[in-house]
Residue frames as a rotation matrix with the C-alpha (Angstrom) as fourth column:
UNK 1
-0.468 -0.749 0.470 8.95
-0.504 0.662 0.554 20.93
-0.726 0.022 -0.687 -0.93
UNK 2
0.096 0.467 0.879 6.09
0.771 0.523 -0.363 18.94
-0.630 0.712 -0.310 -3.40
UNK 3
0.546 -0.142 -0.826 6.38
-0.552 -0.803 -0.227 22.41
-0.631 0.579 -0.516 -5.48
UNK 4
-0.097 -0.888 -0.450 9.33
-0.848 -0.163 0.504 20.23
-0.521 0.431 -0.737 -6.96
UNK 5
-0.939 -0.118 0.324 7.88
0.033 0.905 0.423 17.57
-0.343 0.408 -0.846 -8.21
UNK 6
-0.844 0.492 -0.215 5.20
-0.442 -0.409 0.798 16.74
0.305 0.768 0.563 -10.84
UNK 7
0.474 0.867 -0.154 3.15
-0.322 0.333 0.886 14.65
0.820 -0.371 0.437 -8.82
UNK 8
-0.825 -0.264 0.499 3.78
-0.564 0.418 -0.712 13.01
-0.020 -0.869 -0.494 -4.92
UNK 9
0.116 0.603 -0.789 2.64
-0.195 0.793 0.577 9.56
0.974 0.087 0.210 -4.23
UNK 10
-0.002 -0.126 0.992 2.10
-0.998 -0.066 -0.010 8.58
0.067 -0.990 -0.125 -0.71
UNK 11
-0.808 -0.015 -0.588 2.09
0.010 0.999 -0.040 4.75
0.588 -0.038 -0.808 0.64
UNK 12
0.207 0.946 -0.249 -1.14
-0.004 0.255 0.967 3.96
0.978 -0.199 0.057 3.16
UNK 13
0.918 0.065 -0.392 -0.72
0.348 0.344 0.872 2.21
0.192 -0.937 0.293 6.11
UNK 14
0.230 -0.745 -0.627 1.75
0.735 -0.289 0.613 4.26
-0.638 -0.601 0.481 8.83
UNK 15
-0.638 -0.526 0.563 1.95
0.770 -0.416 0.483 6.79
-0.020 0.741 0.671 6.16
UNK 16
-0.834 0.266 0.484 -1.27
-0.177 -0.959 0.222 8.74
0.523 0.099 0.847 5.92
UNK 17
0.454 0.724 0.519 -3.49
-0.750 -0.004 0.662 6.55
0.481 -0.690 0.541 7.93
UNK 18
-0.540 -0.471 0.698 -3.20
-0.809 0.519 -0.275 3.30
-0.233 -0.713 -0.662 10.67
UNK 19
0.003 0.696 -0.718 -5.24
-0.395 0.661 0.638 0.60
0.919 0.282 0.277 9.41
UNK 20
-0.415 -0.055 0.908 -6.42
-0.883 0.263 -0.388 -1.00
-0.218 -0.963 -0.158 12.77
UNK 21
0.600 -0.007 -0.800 -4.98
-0.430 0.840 -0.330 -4.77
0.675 0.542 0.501 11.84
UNK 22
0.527 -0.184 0.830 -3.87
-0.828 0.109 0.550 -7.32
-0.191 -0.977 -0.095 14.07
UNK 23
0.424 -0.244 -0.873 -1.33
-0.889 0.074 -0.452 -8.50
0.175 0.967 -0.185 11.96
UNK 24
-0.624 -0.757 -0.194 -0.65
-0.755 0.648 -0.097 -11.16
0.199 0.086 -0.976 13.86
UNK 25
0.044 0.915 0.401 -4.39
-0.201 0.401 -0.894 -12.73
-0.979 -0.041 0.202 13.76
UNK 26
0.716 0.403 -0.570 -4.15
-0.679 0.211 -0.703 -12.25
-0.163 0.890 0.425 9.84
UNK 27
-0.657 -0.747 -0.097 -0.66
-0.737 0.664 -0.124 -14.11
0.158 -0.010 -0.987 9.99
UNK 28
-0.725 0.190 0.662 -2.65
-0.429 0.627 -0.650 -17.21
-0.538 -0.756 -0.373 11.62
UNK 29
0.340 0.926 0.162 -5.84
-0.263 0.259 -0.929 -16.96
-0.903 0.274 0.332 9.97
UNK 30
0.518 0.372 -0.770 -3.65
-0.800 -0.108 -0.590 -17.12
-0.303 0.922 0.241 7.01
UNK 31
-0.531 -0.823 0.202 -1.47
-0.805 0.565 0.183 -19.77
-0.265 -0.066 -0.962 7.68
UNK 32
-0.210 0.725 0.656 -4.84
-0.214 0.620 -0.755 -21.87
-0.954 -0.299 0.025 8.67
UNK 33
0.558 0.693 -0.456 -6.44
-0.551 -0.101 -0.828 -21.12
-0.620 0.714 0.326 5.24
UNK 34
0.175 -0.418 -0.892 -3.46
-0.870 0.358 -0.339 -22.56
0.461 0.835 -0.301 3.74
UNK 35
-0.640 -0.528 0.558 -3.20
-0.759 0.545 -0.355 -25.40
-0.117 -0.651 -0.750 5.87
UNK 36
0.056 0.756 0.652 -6.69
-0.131 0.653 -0.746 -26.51
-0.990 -0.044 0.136 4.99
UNK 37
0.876 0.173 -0.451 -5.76
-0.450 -0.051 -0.892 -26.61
-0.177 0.984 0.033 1.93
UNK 38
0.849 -0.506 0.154 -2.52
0.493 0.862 0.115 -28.96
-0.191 -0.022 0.981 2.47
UNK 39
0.491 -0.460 0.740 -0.02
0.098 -0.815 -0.572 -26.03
0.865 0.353 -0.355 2.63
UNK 40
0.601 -0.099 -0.793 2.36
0.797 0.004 0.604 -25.90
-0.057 -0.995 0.082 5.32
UNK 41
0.632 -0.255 0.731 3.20
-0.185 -0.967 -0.177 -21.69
0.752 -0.023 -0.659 5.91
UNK 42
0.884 -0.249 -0.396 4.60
0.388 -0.082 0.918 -22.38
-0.261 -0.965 0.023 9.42
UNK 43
-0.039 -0.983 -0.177 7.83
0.899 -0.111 0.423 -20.13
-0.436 -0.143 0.889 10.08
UNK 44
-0.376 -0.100 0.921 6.73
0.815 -0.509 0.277 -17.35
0.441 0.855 0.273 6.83
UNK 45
-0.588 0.486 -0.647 6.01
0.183 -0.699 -0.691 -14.19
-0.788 -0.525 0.322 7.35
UNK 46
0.071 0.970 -0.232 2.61
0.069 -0.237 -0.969 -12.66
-0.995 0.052 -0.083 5.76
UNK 47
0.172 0.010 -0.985 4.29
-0.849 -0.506 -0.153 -11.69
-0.500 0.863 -0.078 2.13
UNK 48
-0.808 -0.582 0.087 6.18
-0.581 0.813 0.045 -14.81
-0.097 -0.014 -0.995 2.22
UNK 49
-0.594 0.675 0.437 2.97
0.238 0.667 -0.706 -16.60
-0.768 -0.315 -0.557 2.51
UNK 50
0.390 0.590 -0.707 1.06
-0.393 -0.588 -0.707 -14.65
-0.833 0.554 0.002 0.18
UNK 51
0.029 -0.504 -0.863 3.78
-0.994 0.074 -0.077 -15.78
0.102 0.861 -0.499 -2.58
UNK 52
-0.868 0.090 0.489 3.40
-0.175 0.865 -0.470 -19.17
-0.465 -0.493 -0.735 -1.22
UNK 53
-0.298 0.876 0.378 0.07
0.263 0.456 -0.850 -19.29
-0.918 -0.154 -0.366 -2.01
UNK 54
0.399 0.041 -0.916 0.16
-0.897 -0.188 -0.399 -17.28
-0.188 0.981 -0.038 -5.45
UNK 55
-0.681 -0.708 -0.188 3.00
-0.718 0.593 0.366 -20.57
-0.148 0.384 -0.911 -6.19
UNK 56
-0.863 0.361 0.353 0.42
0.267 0.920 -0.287 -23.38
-0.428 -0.154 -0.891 -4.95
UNK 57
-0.726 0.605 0.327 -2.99
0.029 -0.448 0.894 -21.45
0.687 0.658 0.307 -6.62
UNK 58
-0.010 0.805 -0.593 -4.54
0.931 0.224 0.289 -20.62
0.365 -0.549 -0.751 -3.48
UNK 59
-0.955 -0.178 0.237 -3.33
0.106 -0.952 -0.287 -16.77
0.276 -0.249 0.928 -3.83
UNK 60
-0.141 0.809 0.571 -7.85
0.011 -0.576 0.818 -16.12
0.990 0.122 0.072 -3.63
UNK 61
0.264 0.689 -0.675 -7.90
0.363 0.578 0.731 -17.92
0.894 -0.438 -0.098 -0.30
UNK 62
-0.087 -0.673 -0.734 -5.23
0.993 0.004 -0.122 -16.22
0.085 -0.739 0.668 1.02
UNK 63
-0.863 0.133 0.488 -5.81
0.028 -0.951 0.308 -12.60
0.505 0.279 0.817 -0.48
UNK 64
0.098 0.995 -0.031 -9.44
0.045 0.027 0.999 -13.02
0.994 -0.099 -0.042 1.04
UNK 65
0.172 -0.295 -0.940 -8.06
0.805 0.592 -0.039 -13.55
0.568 -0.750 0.340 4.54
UNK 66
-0.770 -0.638 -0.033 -5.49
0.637 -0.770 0.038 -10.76
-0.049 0.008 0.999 4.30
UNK 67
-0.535 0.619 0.575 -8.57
0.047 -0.658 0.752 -8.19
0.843 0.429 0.323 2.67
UNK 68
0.722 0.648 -0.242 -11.47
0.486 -0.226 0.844 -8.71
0.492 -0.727 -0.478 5.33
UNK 69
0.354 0.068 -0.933 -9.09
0.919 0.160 0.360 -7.87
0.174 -0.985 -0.005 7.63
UNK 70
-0.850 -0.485 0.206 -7.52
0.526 -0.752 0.397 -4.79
-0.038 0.446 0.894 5.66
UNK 71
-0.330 0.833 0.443 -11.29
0.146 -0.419 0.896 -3.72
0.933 0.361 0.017 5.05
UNK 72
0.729 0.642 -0.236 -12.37
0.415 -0.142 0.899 -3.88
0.544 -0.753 -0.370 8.65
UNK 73
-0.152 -0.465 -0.872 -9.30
0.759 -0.621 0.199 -2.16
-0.634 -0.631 0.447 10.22
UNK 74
-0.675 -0.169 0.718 -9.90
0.683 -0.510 0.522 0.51
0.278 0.843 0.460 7.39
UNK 75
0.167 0.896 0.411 -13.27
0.253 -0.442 0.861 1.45
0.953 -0.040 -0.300 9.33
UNK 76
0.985 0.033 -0.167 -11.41
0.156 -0.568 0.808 2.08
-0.068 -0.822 -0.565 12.43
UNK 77
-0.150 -0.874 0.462 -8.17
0.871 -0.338 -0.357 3.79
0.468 0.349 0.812 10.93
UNK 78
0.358 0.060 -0.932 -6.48
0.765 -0.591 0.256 6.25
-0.535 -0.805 -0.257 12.56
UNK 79
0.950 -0.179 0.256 -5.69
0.023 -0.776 -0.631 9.44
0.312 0.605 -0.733 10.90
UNK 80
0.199 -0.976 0.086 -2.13
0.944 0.215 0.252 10.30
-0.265 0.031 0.964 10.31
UNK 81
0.081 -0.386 -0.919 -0.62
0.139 -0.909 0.393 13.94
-0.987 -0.160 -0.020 10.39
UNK 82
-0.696 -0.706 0.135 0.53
0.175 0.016 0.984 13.61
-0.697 0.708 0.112 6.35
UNK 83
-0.623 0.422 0.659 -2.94
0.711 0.656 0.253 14.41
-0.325 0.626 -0.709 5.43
UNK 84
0.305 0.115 -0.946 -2.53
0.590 -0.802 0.093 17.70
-0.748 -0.586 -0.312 6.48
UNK 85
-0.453 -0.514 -0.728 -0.98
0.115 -0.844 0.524 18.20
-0.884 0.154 0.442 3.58
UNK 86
-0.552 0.498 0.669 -3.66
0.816 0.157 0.556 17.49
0.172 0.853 -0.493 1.28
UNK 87
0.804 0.128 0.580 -4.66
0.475 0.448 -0.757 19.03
-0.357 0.885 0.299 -0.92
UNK 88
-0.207 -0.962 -0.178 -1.51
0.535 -0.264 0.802 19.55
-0.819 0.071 0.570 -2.85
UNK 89
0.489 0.357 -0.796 -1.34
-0.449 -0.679 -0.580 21.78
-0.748 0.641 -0.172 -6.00
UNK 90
-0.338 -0.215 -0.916 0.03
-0.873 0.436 0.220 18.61
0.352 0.874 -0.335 -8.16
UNK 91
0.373 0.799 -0.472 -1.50
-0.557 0.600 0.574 15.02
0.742 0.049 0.669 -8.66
UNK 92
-0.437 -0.224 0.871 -1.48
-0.876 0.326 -0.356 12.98
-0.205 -0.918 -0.339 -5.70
UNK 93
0.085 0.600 -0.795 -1.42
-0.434 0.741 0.513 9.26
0.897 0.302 0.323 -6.21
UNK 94
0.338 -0.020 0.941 -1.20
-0.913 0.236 0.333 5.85
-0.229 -0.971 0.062 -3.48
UNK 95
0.332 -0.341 -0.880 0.16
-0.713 0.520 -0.470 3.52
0.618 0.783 -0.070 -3.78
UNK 96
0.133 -0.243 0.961 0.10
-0.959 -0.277 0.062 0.26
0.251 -0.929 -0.270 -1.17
UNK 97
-0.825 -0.516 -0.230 0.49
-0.555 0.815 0.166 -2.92
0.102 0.265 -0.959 0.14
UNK 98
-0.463 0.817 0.345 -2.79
-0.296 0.225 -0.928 -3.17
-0.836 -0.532 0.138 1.58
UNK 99
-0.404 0.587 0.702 -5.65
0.913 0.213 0.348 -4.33
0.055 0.781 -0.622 -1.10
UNK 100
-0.836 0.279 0.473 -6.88
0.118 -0.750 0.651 -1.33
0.537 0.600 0.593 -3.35
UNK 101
0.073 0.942 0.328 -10.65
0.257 -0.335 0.906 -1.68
0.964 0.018 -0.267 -1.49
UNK 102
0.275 -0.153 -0.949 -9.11
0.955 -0.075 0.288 -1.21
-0.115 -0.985 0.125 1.98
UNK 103
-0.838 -0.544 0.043 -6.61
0.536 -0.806 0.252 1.90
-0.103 0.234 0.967 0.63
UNK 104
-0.519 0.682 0.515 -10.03
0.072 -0.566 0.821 3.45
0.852 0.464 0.244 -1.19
UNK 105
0.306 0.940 -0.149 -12.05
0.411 0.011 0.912 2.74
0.859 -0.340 -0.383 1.97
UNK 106
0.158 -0.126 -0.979 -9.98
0.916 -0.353 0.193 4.71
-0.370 -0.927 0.059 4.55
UNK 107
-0.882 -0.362 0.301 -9.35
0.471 -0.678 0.564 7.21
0.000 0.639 0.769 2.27
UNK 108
0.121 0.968 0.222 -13.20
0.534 -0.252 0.807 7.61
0.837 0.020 -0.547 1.92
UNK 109
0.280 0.403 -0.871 -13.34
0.719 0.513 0.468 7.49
0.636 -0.758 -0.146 5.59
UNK 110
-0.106 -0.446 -0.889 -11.07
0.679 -0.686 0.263 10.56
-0.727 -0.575 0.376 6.58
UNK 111
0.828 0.194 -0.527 -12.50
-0.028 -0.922 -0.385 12.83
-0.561 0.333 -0.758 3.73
UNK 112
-0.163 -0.949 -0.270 -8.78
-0.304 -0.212 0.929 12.32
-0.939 0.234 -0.254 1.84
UNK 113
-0.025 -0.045 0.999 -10.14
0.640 0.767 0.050 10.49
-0.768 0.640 0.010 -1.33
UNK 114
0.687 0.574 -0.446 -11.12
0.351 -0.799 -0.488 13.93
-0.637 0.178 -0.750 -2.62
UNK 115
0.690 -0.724 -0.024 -7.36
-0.601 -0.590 0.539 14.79
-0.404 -0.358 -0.842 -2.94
UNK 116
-0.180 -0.825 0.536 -6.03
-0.267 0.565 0.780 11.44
-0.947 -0.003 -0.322 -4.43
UNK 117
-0.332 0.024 -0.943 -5.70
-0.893 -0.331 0.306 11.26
-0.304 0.943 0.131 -7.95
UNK 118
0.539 0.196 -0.819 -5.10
-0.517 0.845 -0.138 7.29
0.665 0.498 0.557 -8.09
UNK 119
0.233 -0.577 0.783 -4.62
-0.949 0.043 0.313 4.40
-0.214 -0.815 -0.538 -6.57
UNK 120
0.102 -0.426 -0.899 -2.73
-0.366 0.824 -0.432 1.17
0.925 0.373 -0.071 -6.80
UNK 121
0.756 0.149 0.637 -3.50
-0.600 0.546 0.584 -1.74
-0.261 -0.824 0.503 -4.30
UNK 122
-0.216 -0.633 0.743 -1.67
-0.452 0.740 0.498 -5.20
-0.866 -0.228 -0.446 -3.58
UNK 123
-0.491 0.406 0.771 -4.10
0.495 0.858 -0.137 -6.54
-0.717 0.314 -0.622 -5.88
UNK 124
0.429 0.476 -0.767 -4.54
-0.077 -0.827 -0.557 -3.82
-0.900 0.298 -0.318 -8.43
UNK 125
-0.059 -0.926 -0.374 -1.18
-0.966 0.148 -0.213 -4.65
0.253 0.348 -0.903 -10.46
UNK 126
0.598 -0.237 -0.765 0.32
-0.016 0.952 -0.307 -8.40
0.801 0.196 0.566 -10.90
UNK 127
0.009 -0.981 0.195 2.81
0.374 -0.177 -0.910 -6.61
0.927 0.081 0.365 -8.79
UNK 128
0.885 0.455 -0.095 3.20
0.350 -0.519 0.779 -5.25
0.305 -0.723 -0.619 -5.72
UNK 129
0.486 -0.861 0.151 6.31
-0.848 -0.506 -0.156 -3.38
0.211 -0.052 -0.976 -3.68
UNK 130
0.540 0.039 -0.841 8.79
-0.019 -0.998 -0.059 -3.31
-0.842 0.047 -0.538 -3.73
UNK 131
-0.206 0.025 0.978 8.61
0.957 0.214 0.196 -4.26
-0.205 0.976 -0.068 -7.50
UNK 132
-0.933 -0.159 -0.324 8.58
0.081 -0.967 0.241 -0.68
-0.352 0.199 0.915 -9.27
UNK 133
-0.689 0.592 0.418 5.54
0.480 -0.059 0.875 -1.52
0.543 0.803 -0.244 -11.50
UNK 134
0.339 0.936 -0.098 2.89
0.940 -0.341 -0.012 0.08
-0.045 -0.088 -0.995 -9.14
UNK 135
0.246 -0.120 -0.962 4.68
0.263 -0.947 0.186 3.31
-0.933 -0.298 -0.202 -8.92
UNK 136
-0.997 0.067 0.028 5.51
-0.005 -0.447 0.895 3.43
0.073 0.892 0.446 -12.96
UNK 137
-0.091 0.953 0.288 1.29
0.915 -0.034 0.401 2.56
0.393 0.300 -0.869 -13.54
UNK 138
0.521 0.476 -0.709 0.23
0.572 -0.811 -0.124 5.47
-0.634 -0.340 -0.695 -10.69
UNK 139
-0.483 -0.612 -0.627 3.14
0.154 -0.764 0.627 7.47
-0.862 0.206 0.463 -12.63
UNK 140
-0.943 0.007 0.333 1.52
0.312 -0.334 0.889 6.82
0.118 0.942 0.313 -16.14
UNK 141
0.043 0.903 -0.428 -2.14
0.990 0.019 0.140 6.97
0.135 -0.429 -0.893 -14.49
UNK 142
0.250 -0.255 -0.934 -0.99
0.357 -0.872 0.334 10.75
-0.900 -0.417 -0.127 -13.01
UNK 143
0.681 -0.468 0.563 0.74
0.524 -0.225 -0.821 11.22
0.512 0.854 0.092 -17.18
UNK 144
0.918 -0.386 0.087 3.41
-0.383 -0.813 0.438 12.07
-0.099 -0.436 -0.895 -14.99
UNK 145
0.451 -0.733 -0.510 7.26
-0.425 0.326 -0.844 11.60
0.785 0.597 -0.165 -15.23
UNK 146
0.716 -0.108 -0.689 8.65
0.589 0.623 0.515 9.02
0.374 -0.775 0.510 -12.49
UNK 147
-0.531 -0.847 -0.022 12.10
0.765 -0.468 -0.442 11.22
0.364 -0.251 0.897 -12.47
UNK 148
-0.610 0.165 0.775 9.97
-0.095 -0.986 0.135 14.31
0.787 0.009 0.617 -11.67
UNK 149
0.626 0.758 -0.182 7.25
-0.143 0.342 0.929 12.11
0.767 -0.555 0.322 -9.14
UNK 150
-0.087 -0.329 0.940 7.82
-0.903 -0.372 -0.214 12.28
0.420 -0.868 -0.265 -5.01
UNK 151
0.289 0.229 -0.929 7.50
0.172 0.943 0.286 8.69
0.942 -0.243 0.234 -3.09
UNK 152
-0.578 -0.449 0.681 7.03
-0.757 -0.017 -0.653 9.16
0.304 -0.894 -0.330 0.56
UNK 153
0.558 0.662 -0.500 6.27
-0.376 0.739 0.558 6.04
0.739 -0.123 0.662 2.72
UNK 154
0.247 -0.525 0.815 7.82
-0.945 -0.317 0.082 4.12
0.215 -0.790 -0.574 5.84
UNK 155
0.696 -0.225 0.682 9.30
-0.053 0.931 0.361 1.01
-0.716 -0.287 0.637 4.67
UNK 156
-0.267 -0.877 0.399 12.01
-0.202 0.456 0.867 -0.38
-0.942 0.151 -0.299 3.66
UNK 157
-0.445 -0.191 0.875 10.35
0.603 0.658 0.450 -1.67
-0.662 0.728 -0.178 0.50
UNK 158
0.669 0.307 -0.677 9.05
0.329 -0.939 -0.101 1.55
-0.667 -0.155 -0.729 0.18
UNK 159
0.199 -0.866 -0.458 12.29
-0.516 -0.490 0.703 3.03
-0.833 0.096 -0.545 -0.30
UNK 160
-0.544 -0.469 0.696 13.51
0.201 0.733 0.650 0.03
-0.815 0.493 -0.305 -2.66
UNK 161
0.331 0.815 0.476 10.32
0.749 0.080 -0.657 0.83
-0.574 0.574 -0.584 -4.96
UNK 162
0.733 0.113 -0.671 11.10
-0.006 -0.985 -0.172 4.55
-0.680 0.130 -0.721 -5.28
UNK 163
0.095 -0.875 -0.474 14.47
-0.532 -0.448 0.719 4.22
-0.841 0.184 -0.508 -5.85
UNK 164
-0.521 -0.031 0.853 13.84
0.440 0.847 0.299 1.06
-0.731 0.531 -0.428 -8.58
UNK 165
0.363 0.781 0.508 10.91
0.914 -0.192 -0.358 3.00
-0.182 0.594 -0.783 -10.30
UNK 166
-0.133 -0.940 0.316 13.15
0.950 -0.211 -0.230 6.17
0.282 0.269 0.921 -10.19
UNK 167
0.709 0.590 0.387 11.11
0.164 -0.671 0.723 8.64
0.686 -0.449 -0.572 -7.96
UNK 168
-0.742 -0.346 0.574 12.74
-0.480 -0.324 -0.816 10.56
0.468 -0.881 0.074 -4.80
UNK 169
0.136 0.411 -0.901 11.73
0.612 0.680 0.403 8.79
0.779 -0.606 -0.159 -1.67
UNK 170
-0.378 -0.495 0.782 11.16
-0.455 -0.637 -0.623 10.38
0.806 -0.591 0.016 1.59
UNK 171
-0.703 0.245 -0.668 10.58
0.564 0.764 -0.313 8.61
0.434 -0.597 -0.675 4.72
UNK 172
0.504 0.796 0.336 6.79
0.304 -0.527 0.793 9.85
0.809 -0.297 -0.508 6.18
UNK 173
0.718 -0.026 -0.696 8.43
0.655 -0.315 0.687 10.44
-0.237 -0.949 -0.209 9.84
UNK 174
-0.518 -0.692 -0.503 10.97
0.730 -0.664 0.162 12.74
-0.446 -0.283 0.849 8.48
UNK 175
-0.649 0.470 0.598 7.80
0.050 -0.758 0.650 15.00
0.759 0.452 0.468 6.77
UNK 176
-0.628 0.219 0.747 6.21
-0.752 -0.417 -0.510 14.97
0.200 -0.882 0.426 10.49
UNK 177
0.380 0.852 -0.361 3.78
-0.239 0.468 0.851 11.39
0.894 -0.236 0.381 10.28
């Protein structure tokens, strides 16, 4: 099936590994961070907040939250089946929501970085999903053509990315994650 395409990008978390995050500790811890800082998050959920805090100029205080905790569940990530299929016999990029040193450090961590051409964090790009721009960058990064480039991942904004940046999209649980 990747045979057909000039390159296959994968997404991270629930895709080729588990980041072990307790996403509802970083929720909190980030609400707090913006609270001390005269920000009331209460009700938002984690992206929502994140743009919240990019609006009010406390995007470092919040992104710093979010990271540690993306960086320490990275060191006890679970492998994911979808890494079975590395290596592939075209580039392989990533492309996630997670921050770029979390993505690079589980990758390390299961032996998969070998295998990944490039990668594009939250905080790699102005941008993140499911805005197309990381998946054109990994696409020009790869010199590859989006119309010809795979996007498998297991969200919703996932899907919205692919189909915006003009890649096929496949959901990871129908390729066996």
């Amino acid at each position: 099936m990747t045979d057909d395409y000039d390159a296959v990008v994968y997404d991270l978390d629930g895709t080729l590994v588990r980041l072990d995050v307790d996403w509802a500790t970083v929720r909190r811890e980030a609400a707090a961070a913006l609270r001390e800082r005269g920000v009331d998050a209460d009700g938002r959920d984690l992206w929502a907040m994140l743009d919240l805090a990019e609006e009010r100029g406390h995007a470092d205080a919040v992104e710093s939250v979010v990271a540690d905790h993306e960086v320490e569940g990275a060191e006890s990530s679970e492998l994911l089946t979808l890494v079975d299929e590395l290596p592939l016999s075209v580039p392989v990029g990533v492309v996630s929501l997670n921050c770029e040193s979390a993505v690079r450090r589980a990758l390390e961590l299961h032996g998969a970085d070998e295998h990944v051409d490039a990668v594009a964090g939250r905080d790699t790009l102005d941008a993140r999903k499911p805005d197309p721009t990381p998946l054109l960058w990994i696409a020009g990064e790869l010199g590859v053509d989006p119309e010809r480039s795979l996007f498998v991942g297991d969200s919703r904004s996932d899907a919205e990315a692919a189909e915006a940046a003009g890649f096929d999209f496949e959901w990871a649980s129908d390729r066996g994650a």
